[in-house]
C-alpha positions in Angstrom: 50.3 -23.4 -40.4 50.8 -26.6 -42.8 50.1 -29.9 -41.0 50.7 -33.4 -41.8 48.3 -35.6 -40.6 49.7 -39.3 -39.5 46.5 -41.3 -39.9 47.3 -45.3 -38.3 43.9 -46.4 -39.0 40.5 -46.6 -40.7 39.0 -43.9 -38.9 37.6 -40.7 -39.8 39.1 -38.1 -41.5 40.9 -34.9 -39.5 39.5 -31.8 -40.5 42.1 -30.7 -42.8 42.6 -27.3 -44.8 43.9 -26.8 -48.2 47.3 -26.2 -46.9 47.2 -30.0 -45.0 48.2 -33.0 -46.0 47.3 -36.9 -45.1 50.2 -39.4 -44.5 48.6 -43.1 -44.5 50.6 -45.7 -42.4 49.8 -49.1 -41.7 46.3 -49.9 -41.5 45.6 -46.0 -42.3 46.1 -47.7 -46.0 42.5 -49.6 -46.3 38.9 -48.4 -47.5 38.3 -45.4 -49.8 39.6 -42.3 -49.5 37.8 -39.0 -50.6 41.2 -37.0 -50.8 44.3 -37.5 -52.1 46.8 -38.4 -50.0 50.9 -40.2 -49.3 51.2 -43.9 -48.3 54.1 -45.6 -47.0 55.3 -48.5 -50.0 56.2 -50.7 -47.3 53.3 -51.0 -45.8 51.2 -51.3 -48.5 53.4 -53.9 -50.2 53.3 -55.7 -46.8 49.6 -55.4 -46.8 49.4 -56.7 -50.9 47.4 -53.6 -51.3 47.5 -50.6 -54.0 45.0 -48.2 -52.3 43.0 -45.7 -54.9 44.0 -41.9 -54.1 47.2 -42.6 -52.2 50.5 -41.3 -53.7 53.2 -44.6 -52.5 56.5 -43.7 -51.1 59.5 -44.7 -49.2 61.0 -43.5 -46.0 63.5 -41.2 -47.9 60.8 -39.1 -49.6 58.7 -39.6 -46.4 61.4 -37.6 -44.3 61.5 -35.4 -47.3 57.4 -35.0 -46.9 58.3 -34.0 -43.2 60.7 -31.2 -43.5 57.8 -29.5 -46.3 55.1 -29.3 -42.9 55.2 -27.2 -39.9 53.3 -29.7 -37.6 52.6 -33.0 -37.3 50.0 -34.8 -36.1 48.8 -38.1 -35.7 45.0 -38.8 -35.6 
C-alpha cells in the first residue's frame, strides 16, 4: 500500500518504504533531510526558506500528489 506521509514538524522521520513518500508542511520544511521529499511553495516562501532535498509545489500539484497514494498519514 503507497502512503504519503504529512510531516508538520521537525521531528523524526516515519519509517517509510520504497513505495512511500514524505509531504513537508509548515514547519516540517526546516533542518536536513536524508530523503528526498515534496514541500508546500507557500510555506516555504512564507518561511524565506529553500530547504535541500525537498521538491516545492503548490496546492494544485499537491492534490495531484494525493490522488497518486493509497493512504495518508500525518506524523
Amino acid at each position: 500500500m503507497k502512503t504519503l506521509y504529512l510531516k508538520y514538524d521537525s521531528g523524526p522521520l516515519p519509517k517509510m518504504s520504497e513505495s512511500d513518500a514524505l509531504m513537508l508542511l509548515g514547519d516540517g520544511l526546516y533542518g536536513p533531510l536524508p530523503v528526498h521529499a515534496f514541500g508546500l511553495k507557500q510555506d516555504a516562501e512564507v518561511r524565506g526558506i529553500l530547504p535541500d532535498h525537498v521538491e516545492l509545489i503548490d496546492m494544485q500539484q499537491w492534490v495531484e500528489l494525493l490522488n497518486k497514494f493509497d493512504r495518508w498519514i500525518t506524523c
